[in-house]
C-alpha positions as CSV (number, residue, x, y, z in Angstrom):
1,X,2.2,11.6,41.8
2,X,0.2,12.8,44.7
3,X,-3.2,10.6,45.5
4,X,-6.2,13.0,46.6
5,X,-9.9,12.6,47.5
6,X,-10.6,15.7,45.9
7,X,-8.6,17.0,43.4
8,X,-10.0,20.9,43.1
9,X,-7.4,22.5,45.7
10,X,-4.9,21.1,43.7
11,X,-6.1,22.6,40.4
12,X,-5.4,25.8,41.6
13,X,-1.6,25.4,42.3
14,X,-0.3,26.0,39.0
15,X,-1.9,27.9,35.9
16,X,-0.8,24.7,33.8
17,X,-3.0,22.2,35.3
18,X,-5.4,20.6,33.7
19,X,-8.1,18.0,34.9
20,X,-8.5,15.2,32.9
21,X,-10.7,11.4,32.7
22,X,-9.4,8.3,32.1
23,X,-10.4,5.2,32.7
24,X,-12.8,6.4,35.2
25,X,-10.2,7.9,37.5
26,X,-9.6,11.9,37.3
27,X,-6.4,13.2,36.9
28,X,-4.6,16.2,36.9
29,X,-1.6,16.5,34.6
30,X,0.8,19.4,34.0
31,X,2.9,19.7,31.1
32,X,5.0,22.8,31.9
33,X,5.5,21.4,35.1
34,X,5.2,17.5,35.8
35,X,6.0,17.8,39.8
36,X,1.7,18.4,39.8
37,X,0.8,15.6,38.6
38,X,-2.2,13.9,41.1
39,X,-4.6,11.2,41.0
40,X,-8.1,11.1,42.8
41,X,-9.2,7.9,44.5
């Protein structure tokens, strides 16, 4: 899982991408492809 200050480049890598909130913390997770996976913080 890659760690990011901003996550919005990395939204663009992959049409699968989705942002999501947990917790407080932003995500991005990628079910077609799992090798996107990023945190922010």
């Amino acid at each position: 899982m890659k760690i990011k200050s901003s996550l919005k480049s990395l939204k663009l890598r992959h049409r699968a991408c989705r942002i999501v909130r947990r917790k407080g913390r932003v995500y991005i997770i990628n079910k077609v492809d799992p090798r996107y996976k990023a945190k922010q913080g």
